[in-house]
N, C-alpha and C positions, 0 to 999 in steps of 0.2 A: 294257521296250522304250523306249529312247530316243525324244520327238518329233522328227517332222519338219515341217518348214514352206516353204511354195512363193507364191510373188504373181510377179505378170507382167501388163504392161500394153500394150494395142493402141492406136495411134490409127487404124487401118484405118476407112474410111465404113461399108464393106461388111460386115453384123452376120459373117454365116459366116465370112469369111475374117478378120476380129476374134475371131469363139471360135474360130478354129483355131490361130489363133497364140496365143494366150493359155495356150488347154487343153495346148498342147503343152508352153510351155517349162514348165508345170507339173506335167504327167505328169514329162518329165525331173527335174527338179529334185526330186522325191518318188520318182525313181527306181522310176516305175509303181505305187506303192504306192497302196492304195484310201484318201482322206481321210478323216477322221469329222467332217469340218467344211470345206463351201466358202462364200465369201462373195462376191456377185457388186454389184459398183458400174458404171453406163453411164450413159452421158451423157444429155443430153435427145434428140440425135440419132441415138440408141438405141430411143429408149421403145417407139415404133413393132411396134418388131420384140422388142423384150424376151422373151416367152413362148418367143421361137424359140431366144433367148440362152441362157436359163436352162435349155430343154430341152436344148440344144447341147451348153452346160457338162457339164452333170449326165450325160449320156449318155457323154460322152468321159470324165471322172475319176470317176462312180458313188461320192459322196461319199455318207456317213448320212446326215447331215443338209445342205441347202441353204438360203441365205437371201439376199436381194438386195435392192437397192432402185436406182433413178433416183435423180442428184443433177444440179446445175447446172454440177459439176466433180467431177473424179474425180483421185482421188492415184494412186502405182505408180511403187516403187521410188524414187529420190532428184526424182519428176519431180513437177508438178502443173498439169493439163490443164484449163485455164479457157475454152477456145475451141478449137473444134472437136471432134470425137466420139473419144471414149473407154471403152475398156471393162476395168477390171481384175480381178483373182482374187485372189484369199486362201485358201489351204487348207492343211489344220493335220493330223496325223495324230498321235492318242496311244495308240493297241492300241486302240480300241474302247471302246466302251459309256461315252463320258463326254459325250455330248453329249445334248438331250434339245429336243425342237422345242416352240414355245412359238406360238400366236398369239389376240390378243387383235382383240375386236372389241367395237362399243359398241352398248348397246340406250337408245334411248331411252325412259323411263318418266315417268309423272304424277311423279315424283319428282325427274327428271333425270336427266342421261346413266348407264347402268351400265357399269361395265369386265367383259365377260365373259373368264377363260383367264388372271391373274395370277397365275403362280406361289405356292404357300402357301410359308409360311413353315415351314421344316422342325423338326425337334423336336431337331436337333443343335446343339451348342454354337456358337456363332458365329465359330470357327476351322474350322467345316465349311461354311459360308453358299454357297457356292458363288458364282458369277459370271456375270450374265443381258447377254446382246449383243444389244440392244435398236436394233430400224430402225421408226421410227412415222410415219404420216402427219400432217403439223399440221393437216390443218382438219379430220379425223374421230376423234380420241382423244384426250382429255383426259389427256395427260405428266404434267404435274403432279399429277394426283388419282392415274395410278399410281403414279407414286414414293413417294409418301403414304403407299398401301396398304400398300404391300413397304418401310415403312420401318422402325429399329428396327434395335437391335443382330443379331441373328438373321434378317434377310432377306438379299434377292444381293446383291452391288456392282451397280450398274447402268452399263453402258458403252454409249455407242451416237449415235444420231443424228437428225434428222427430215428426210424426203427432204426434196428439196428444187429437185426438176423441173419443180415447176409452182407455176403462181399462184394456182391458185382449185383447190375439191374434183373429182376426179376424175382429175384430172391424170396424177398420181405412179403407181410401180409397185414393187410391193412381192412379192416371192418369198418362199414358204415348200413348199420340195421341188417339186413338179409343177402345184402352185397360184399363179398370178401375178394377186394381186387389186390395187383402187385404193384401200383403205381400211384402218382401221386398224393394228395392229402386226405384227410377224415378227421372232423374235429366238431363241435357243438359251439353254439353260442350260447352264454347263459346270460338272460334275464336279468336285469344290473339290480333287480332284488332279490339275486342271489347273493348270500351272506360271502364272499371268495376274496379272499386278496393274495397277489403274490411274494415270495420273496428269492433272489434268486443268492445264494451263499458260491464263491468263485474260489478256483482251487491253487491261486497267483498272492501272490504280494507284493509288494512294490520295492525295490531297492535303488539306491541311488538316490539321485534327485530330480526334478519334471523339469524339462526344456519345452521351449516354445520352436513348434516347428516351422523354420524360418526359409523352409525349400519345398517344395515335393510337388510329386507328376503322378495323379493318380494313384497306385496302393506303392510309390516309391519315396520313401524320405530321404531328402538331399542332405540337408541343413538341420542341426538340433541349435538352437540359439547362436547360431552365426558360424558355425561350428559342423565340418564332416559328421554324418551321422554315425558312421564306422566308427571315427574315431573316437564320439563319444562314449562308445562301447567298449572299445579299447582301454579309453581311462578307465572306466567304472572294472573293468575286469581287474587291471591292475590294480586299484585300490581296493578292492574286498579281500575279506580276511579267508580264512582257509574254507570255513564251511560254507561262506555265499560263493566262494570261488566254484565248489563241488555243486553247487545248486544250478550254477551258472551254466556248468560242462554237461548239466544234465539237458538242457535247451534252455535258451532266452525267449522271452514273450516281451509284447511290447502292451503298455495299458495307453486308452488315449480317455482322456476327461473328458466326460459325456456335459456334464456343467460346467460351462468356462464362466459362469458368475460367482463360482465359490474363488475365495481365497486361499486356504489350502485343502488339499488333496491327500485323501484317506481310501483301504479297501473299501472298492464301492462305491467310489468315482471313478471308476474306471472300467472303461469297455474294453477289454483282453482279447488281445488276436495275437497268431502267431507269427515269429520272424522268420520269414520265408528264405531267406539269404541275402549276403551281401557281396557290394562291388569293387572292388580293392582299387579298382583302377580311376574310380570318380568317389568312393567310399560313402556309397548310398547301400541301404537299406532297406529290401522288400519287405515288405508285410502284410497281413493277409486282410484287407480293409483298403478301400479308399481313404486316404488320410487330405488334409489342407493344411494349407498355411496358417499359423495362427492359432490352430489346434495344441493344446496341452500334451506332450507325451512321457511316459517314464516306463522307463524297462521293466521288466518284471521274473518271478524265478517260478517252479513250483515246487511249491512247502506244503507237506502234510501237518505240517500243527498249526501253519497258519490259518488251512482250510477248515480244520477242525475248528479252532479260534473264533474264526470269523462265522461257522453255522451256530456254535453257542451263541453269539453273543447275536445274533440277526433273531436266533428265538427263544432269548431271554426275556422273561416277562410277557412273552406272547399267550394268545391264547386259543385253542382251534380244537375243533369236534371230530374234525376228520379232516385227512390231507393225499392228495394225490403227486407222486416224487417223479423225477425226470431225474437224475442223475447221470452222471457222463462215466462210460464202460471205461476209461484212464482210472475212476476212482478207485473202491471199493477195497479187499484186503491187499489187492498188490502195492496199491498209493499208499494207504496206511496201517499196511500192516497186523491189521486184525480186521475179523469177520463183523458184519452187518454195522459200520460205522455210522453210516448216514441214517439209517433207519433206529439205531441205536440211540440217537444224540435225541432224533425228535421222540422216541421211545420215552426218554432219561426226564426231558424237559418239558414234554408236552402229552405225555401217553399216561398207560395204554390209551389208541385211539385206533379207529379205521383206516389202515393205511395202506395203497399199491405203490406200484409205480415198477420204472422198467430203467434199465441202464442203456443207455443211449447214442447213438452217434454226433450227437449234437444236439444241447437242450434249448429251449425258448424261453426267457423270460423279460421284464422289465427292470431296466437300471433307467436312475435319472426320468421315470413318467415314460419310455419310450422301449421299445417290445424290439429284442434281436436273438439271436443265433448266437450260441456261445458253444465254449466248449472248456471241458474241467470244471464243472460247471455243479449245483445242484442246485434246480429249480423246483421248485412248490408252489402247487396251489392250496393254500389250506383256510376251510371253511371251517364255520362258527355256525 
Protein backbone atom coordinates (compact mmCIF):
# COMPACT_ATOMS: atom_id res chain seq x y z
CA UNK A 1 0.00 0.00 0.00
CA UNK A 2 1.22 3.25 -1.03
CA UNK A 3 1.50 6.08 2.16
CA UNK A 4 -0.34 8.80 2.42
CA UNK A 5 0.08 11.90 4.16
CA UNK A 6 -2.26 15.11 5.32
CA UNK A 7 -1.21 18.53 7.62
CA UNK A 8 -3.59 21.47 7.67
CA UNK A 9 -3.52 24.42 9.70
CA UNK A 10 -6.15 26.77 11.59
CA UNK A 11 -5.62 30.17 13.07
CA UNK A 12 -9.45 30.13 14.24
CA UNK A 13 -9.56 31.51 18.37
CA UNK A 14 -12.40 29.30 18.73
CA UNK A 15 -10.76 25.47 19.77
CA UNK A 16 -14.02 23.48 17.81
CA UNK A 17 -14.21 25.52 14.82
CA UNK A 18 -10.12 25.10 14.69
CA UNK A 19 -10.51 21.17 14.90
CA UNK A 20 -13.13 21.44 12.45
CA UNK A 21 -11.35 23.01 9.90
CA UNK A 22 -8.25 21.23 10.34
CA UNK A 23 -9.83 17.60 10.80
CA UNK A 24 -11.49 18.35 7.61
CA UNK A 25 -9.11 19.30 5.09
CA UNK A 26 -7.33 16.28 6.56
CA UNK A 27 -10.00 13.72 6.18
CA UNK A 28 -10.06 15.01 2.55
CA UNK A 29 -6.76 15.02 1.73
CA UNK A 30 -6.36 11.22 3.17
CA UNK A 31 -9.27 10.74 1.11
CA UNK A 32 -11.24 9.41 4.41
CA UNK A 33 -8.74 6.93 5.12
CA UNK A 34 -8.16 5.93 8.86
CA UNK A 35 -4.43 7.47 9.98
CA UNK A 36 -1.88 5.24 11.86
CA UNK A 37 -0.41 8.33 13.12
CA UNK A 38 -1.87 12.03 13.92
CA UNK A 39 0.33 14.56 15.35
CA UNK A 40 -1.40 17.59 17.07
CA UNK A 41 0.73 21.12 17.62
CA UNK A 42 -1.54 24.49 19.46
CA UNK A 43 -0.60 27.25 20.48
CA UNK A 44 -0.48 28.63 24.00
CA UNK A 45 -3.90 30.15 23.28
CA UNK A 46 -4.95 26.65 22.86
CA UNK A 47 -3.76 24.92 26.00
CA UNK A 48 -6.93 25.84 27.83
CA UNK A 49 -8.90 23.86 25.87
CA UNK A 50 -6.34 21.20 24.51
CA UNK A 51 -8.15 17.88 25.96
CA UNK A 52 -11.30 19.03 24.07
CA UNK A 53 -8.64 19.52 20.91
CA UNK A 54 -7.16 16.38 21.05
CA UNK A 55 -10.43 14.56 21.77
CA UNK A 56 -11.93 16.52 18.76
CA UNK A 57 -9.18 15.50 16.46
CA UNK A 58 -8.99 11.87 17.34
CA UNK A 59 -12.78 11.57 17.18
CA UNK A 60 -13.19 13.02 13.74
CA UNK A 61 -9.90 11.10 11.86
CA UNK A 62 -9.75 7.78 14.65
CA UNK A 63 -5.99 7.61 14.11
CA UNK A 64 -3.94 4.33 16.05
CA UNK A 65 -1.99 6.20 17.47
CA UNK A 66 -2.15 10.15 18.74
CA UNK A 67 0.43 12.53 20.09
CA UNK A 68 0.48 16.23 20.61
CA UNK A 69 1.86 18.76 22.59
CA UNK A 70 1.57 23.05 23.16
CA UNK A 71 4.37 25.14 21.74
CA UNK A 72 4.99 28.99 21.75
CA UNK A 73 4.38 28.78 17.82
CA UNK A 74 3.14 26.25 15.62
CA UNK A 75 4.28 25.66 11.72
CA UNK A 76 1.61 24.37 8.74
CA UNK A 77 2.18 24.11 5.51
CA UNK A 78 4.62 27.02 3.83
CA UNK A 79 3.27 29.29 7.08
CA UNK A 80 4.62 29.91 10.55
CA UNK A 81 2.34 31.19 13.27
CA UNK A 82 4.32 33.22 16.10
CA UNK A 83 1.49 35.37 17.27
CA UNK A 84 -1.80 34.48 17.75
CA UNK A 85 -3.51 30.90 18.10
CA UNK A 86 -2.77 28.17 15.99
CA UNK A 87 -3.66 24.78 15.83
CA UNK A 88 -2.14 22.08 13.16
CA UNK A 89 -2.28 18.29 12.19
CA UNK A 90 0.01 15.74 10.83
CA UNK A 91 -1.32 12.57 9.86
CA UNK A 92 0.50 9.90 8.06
CA UNK A 93 -1.18 6.48 6.81
CA UNK A 94 1.16 3.27 5.92
CA UNK A 95 -1.52 -0.03 6.01
CA UNK A 96 -1.30 -0.45 9.74
CA UNK A 97 0.59 -1.88 12.37
CA UNK A 98 3.72 0.35 12.09
CA UNK A 99 3.27 2.74 14.78
CA UNK A 100 3.60 1.73 18.45
CA UNK A 101 2.81 4.54 21.37
CA UNK A 102 5.58 5.27 23.81
CA UNK A 103 5.34 7.46 27.14
CA UNK A 104 7.96 7.95 29.51
CA UNK A 105 7.53 9.41 32.91
CA UNK A 106 10.30 10.01 35.76
CA UNK A 107 10.52 8.59 39.32
CA UNK A 108 12.36 10.33 41.50
CA UNK A 109 14.86 8.08 43.62
CA UNK A 110 17.72 8.27 46.60
CA UNK A 111 19.55 7.82 43.61
CA UNK A 112 18.06 10.44 41.24
CA UNK A 113 15.81 11.01 38.57
CA UNK A 114 14.75 7.43 36.82
CA UNK A 115 13.32 7.42 33.20
CA UNK A 116 10.55 4.98 33.32
CA UNK A 117 8.98 3.58 29.29
CA UNK A 118 12.46 4.00 26.96
CA UNK A 119 12.13 2.05 24.26
CA UNK A 120 14.67 -1.22 24.49
CA UNK A 121 16.89 -1.61 22.21
CA UNK A 122 15.99 -4.20 19.70
CA UNK A 123 17.95 -7.48 18.96
CA UNK A 124 17.85 -6.40 15.04
CA UNK A 125 20.75 -5.25 13.00
CA UNK A 126 20.75 -1.47 12.98
CA UNK A 127 19.44 -1.13 9.38
CA UNK A 128 16.13 -2.31 11.37
CA UNK A 129 16.57 0.40 14.52
CA UNK A 130 13.48 2.06 13.72
CA UNK A 131 12.64 5.82 14.33
CA UNK A 132 11.28 7.27 17.88
CA UNK A 133 9.07 10.81 17.43
CA UNK A 134 9.81 12.07 20.64
CA UNK A 135 7.50 15.52 22.31
CA UNK A 136 9.10 16.01 26.01
CA UNK A 137 8.54 18.41 28.70
CA UNK A 138 11.78 20.41 29.78
CA UNK A 139 11.44 20.86 33.39
CA UNK A 140 10.16 17.26 34.12
CA UNK A 141 12.47 14.62 32.08
CA UNK A 142 15.91 14.59 31.75
CA UNK A 143 16.39 14.50 27.36
CA UNK A 144 19.59 14.15 27.65
CA UNK A 145 20.04 11.13 30.08
CA UNK A 146 17.37 9.53 27.45
CA UNK A 147 19.18 9.98 24.58
CA UNK A 148 22.05 8.42 26.52
CA UNK A 149 20.09 5.32 27.27
CA UNK A 150 18.82 4.64 23.50
CA UNK A 151 22.03 5.42 22.39
CA UNK A 152 24.47 3.22 20.23
CA UNK A 153 24.59 1.95 16.93
CA UNK A 154 21.33 -0.38 17.37
CA UNK A 155 18.80 2.21 19.11
CA UNK A 156 16.00 4.61 17.23
CA UNK A 157 16.95 7.80 15.40
CA UNK A 158 15.46 10.07 17.84
CA UNK A 159 13.41 13.15 16.04
CA UNK A 160 11.34 15.47 18.04
CA UNK A 161 11.06 18.30 20.36
CA UNK A 162 10.51 19.95 24.00
CA UNK A 163 7.05 21.88 24.38
CA UNK A 164 7.58 24.73 24.77
CA UNK A 165 4.07 26.76 26.16
CA UNK A 166 5.17 27.47 29.24
CA UNK A 167 7.75 28.98 31.66
CA UNK A 168 7.86 27.09 34.59
CA UNK A 169 6.51 23.10 35.45
CA UNK A 170 3.07 22.55 34.73
CA UNK A 171 2.37 24.59 32.09
CA UNK A 172 2.77 22.66 28.82
CA UNK A 173 0.52 19.78 27.46
CA UNK A 174 1.47 16.90 26.17
CA UNK A 175 -1.15 14.03 24.28
CA UNK A 176 -0.78 10.54 24.08
CA UNK A 177 -4.23 9.00 22.45
CA UNK A 178 -7.18 9.96 25.08
CA UNK A 179 -4.50 10.84 27.93
CA UNK A 180 -3.60 14.82 27.96
CA UNK A 181 -0.91 15.08 30.87
CA UNK A 182 1.60 18.26 32.01
CA UNK A 183 4.73 16.07 32.34
CA UNK A 184 7.05 14.02 30.98
CA UNK A 185 7.36 12.52 27.34
CA UNK A 186 4.87 11.28 24.45
CA UNK A 187 6.17 10.03 21.33
CA UNK A 188 5.65 6.87 18.74
CA UNK A 189 7.92 4.40 17.45
CA UNK A 190 7.80 3.96 13.82
CA UNK A 191 8.23 0.76 12.03
CA UNK A 192 11.80 0.84 10.28
CA UNK A 193 9.51 0.30 7.22
CA UNK A 194 8.60 3.49 7.54
CA UNK A 195 9.88 5.54 4.59
CA UNK A 196 11.55 8.59 7.49
CA UNK A 197 14.83 10.05 7.60
CA UNK A 198 16.13 12.87 9.48
CA UNK A 199 18.04 15.95 9.03
CA UNK A 200 18.90 18.25 11.50
CA UNK A 201 19.98 22.11 9.84
CA UNK A 202 21.94 24.19 13.16
CA UNK A 203 21.64 27.81 13.49
CA UNK A 204 26.01 28.24 14.41
CA UNK A 205 28.95 28.32 12.37
CA UNK A 206 32.20 27.68 13.06
CA UNK A 207 34.79 30.47 13.22
CA UNK A 208 38.27 30.30 14.04
CA UNK A 209 40.11 27.32 14.04
CA UNK A 210 39.40 23.41 16.02
CA UNK A 211 41.84 22.80 19.04
CA UNK A 212 42.19 19.70 20.68
CA UNK A 213 41.11 19.71 24.18
CA UNK A 214 44.11 18.98 26.13
CA UNK A 215 42.27 19.68 29.91
CA UNK A 216 38.82 19.38 31.20
CA UNK A 217 36.72 18.32 34.41
CA UNK A 218 33.41 17.24 33.36
CA UNK A 219 31.30 20.27 31.30
CA UNK A 220 34.67 22.41 32.27
CA UNK A 221 37.45 23.02 29.50
CA UNK A 222 40.95 23.75 30.89
CA UNK A 223 43.27 23.31 28.05
CA UNK A 224 42.41 24.11 24.18
CA UNK A 225 45.79 22.63 22.62
CA UNK A 226 48.11 23.20 25.38
CA UNK A 227 46.80 26.53 25.76
CA UNK A 228 44.21 28.53 28.58
CA UNK A 229 40.93 28.02 27.08
CA UNK A 230 39.99 31.77 27.96
CA UNK A 231 42.75 32.64 26.40
CA UNK A 232 41.99 31.02 23.30
CA UNK A 233 39.08 33.01 23.02
CA UNK A 234 40.68 35.89 23.70
CA UNK A 235 42.92 35.52 20.55
CA UNK A 236 40.08 34.61 18.35
CA UNK A 237 38.19 37.72 19.70
CA UNK A 238 40.99 39.81 18.79
CA UNK A 239 41.73 38.61 15.58
CA UNK A 240 38.06 38.89 13.95
CA UNK A 241 37.23 41.41 11.82
CA UNK A 242 34.26 43.84 12.79
CA UNK A 243 31.26 41.85 11.84
CA UNK A 244 32.45 38.20 13.41
CA UNK A 245 33.45 40.63 16.29
CA UNK A 246 29.47 41.80 16.40
CA UNK A 247 28.53 37.99 15.96
CA UNK A 248 30.80 37.20 18.85
CA UNK A 249 29.22 40.09 21.42
CA UNK A 250 26.17 38.58 20.49
CA UNK A 251 27.13 35.11 22.61
CA UNK A 252 29.71 32.48 21.81
CA UNK A 253 28.93 28.78 21.42
CA UNK A 254 31.27 26.30 21.44
CA UNK A 255 30.89 23.09 18.61
CA UNK A 256 32.61 19.91 19.68
CA UNK A 257 33.20 16.94 16.68
CA UNK A 258 30.83 14.46 17.01
CA UNK A 259 33.42 12.33 14.52
CA UNK A 260 36.97 12.62 15.50
CA UNK A 261 37.81 10.03 12.35
CA UNK A 262 37.22 12.88 9.94
CA UNK A 263 40.05 15.07 8.89
CA UNK A 264 38.63 18.26 8.60
CA UNK A 265 35.69 19.63 10.20
CA UNK A 266 32.63 21.48 8.47
CA UNK A 267 28.80 22.70 9.65
CA UNK A 268 27.67 19.45 10.73
CA UNK A 269 30.32 18.00 12.51
CA UNK A 270 29.59 19.54 15.18
CA UNK A 271 27.48 19.17 18.37
CA UNK A 272 26.79 22.91 19.54
CA UNK A 273 26.37 23.77 23.11
CA UNK A 274 26.39 26.68 24.78
CA UNK A 275 29.40 28.69 26.79
CA UNK A 276 28.20 28.81 30.05
CA UNK A 277 31.02 31.18 31.43
CA UNK A 278 34.34 31.74 32.08
CA UNK A 279 37.07 31.66 34.79
CA UNK A 280 39.69 34.37 34.61
CA UNK A 281 41.42 33.16 37.55
CA UNK A 282 42.47 29.40 36.08
CA UNK A 283 40.89 30.71 32.44
CA UNK A 284 38.67 27.74 32.06
CA UNK A 285 35.61 27.69 30.24
CA UNK A 286 32.01 26.22 31.14
CA UNK A 287 30.05 24.76 28.66
CA UNK A 288 26.86 23.19 28.64
CA UNK A 289 27.91 19.36 27.69
CA UNK A 290 30.24 17.03 29.32
CA UNK A 291 33.30 17.50 27.21
CA UNK A 292 36.98 15.05 27.43
CA UNK A 293 40.17 15.26 26.71
CA UNK A 294 40.96 14.63 23.18
CA UNK A 295 37.73 15.73 21.94
CA UNK A 296 37.83 18.18 18.79
CA UNK A 297 36.46 21.84 19.91
CA UNK A 298 35.85 25.15 17.96
CA UNK A 299 34.00 28.09 18.96
CA UNK A 300 31.09 28.98 17.19
CA UNK A 301 28.73 32.48 16.54
CA UNK A 302 25.13 32.60 15.34
CA UNK A 303 24.46 33.67 11.73
CA UNK A 304 21.23 33.88 10.20
CA UNK A 305 22.58 33.31 6.50
CA UNK A 306 24.67 30.70 7.60
CA UNK A 307 21.59 28.78 9.04
CA UNK A 308 19.79 29.75 6.11
CA UNK A 309 22.95 28.28 4.00
CA UNK A 310 23.31 25.44 5.72
CA UNK A 311 19.10 24.26 5.46
CA UNK A 312 19.49 24.84 1.68
CA UNK A 313 21.95 22.99 1.06
CA UNK A 314 21.07 19.97 3.78
CA UNK A 315 17.70 19.85 1.36
CA UNK A 316 19.18 20.39 -1.85
CA UNK A 317 18.48 17.54 -4.20
CA UNK A 318 16.48 15.91 -1.35
CA UNK A 319 13.37 14.46 -1.82
CA UNK A 320 10.06 13.97 0.65
CA UNK A 321 6.17 13.62 0.64
CA UNK A 322 5.54 15.05 3.69
CA UNK A 323 7.73 16.46 6.74
CA UNK A 324 7.20 16.95 10.36
CA UNK A 325 9.48 20.49 11.80
CA UNK A 326 10.83 20.96 15.43
CA UNK A 327 12.33 24.23 15.01
CA UNK A 328 13.89 26.19 17.89
CA UNK A 329 11.57 29.36 19.25
CA UNK A 330 15.45 31.61 18.90
CA UNK A 331 14.53 31.09 15.24
CA UNK A 332 11.84 32.26 13.17
CA UNK A 333 11.43 36.15 11.94
CA UNK A 334 13.29 37.59 14.94
CA UNK A 335 16.79 35.39 13.78
CA UNK A 336 16.12 36.20 10.30
CA UNK A 337 14.35 38.73 9.81
CA UNK A 338 11.31 37.70 7.72
CA UNK A 339 8.31 35.60 8.26
CA UNK A 340 7.89 31.70 7.81
CA UNK A 341 11.61 31.07 6.96
CA UNK A 342 12.03 27.59 7.71
CA UNK A 343 8.86 26.42 6.38
CA UNK A 344 9.47 28.72 3.42
CA UNK A 345 12.99 27.21 2.31
CA UNK A 346 11.33 23.42 2.67
CA UNK A 347 8.20 25.10 0.89
CA UNK A 348 10.92 26.70 -1.97
CA UNK A 349 12.90 23.34 -2.35
CA UNK A 350 10.78 20.51 -1.58
CA UNK A 351 6.96 21.70 -1.61
CA UNK A 352 4.11 22.33 -1.58
CA UNK A 353 3.99 19.27 0.65
CA UNK A 354 2.28 18.30 4.23
CA UNK A 355 3.82 20.08 6.63
CA UNK A 356 3.56 20.72 10.86
CA UNK A 357 5.58 21.28 13.36
CA UNK A 358 6.05 23.61 16.48
CA UNK A 359 8.80 26.02 17.56
CA UNK A 360 10.51 24.52 20.42
CA UNK A 361 12.42 24.73 23.60
CA UNK A 362 14.95 22.41 22.47
CA UNK A 363 14.90 20.18 19.29
CA UNK A 364 16.08 16.25 18.96
CA UNK A 365 17.77 15.11 16.21
CA UNK A 366 20.84 13.04 14.81
CA UNK A 367 24.24 14.48 13.87
CA UNK A 368 27.17 11.80 13.23
CA UNK A 369 24.50 8.39 13.33
CA UNK A 370 23.85 9.47 17.13
CA UNK A 371 20.33 11.24 18.53
CA UNK A 372 20.69 14.55 21.10
CA UNK A 373 19.15 17.71 22.37
CA UNK A 374 20.03 20.70 20.60
CA UNK A 375 19.21 23.94 20.32
CA UNK A 376 18.95 26.85 17.45
CA UNK A 377 18.34 24.18 15.91
CA UNK A 378 15.84 22.90 12.87
CA UNK A 379 15.16 19.39 13.08
CA UNK A 380 12.95 17.12 10.50
CA UNK A 381 11.69 14.23 9.99
CA UNK A 382 10.82 14.02 6.55
CA UNK A 383 9.04 11.13 4.82
CA UNK A 384 9.01 9.75 1.14
Amino acid sequence: MTARYAAALSCHPVPAVAVGEVAGEVLEQLDGERPDLLVVFASPHLAGAFDDVVTGARRLLEPEVAIGTTAVAVAGGAREVEDGPALALFAAAWGGGAVTPVRLVTDVTSAGPVVRGVPGVPDEPAAARGTLLLLADPFSVPVVDVLRAGDGARGPIVIGGLASAARAPGGNRLALDDAVVTDGAVGVLLDPSVPVRAIVSQGCRPVGQPFTITDARDNVVLELGGRPALTRLEELVAAADDGERALLRQGVHVGVVVDEHRVDFERGDFLVRNLLGADRSTGALAVGDEVEVGQTLQFHVRDAGAADEDLRALLAGAAARAALLFTCNGRGSRFFDVADHDTGVVDELLGPLPLAGAFCAGEIGPVGGRSFLHGFTASMALFD
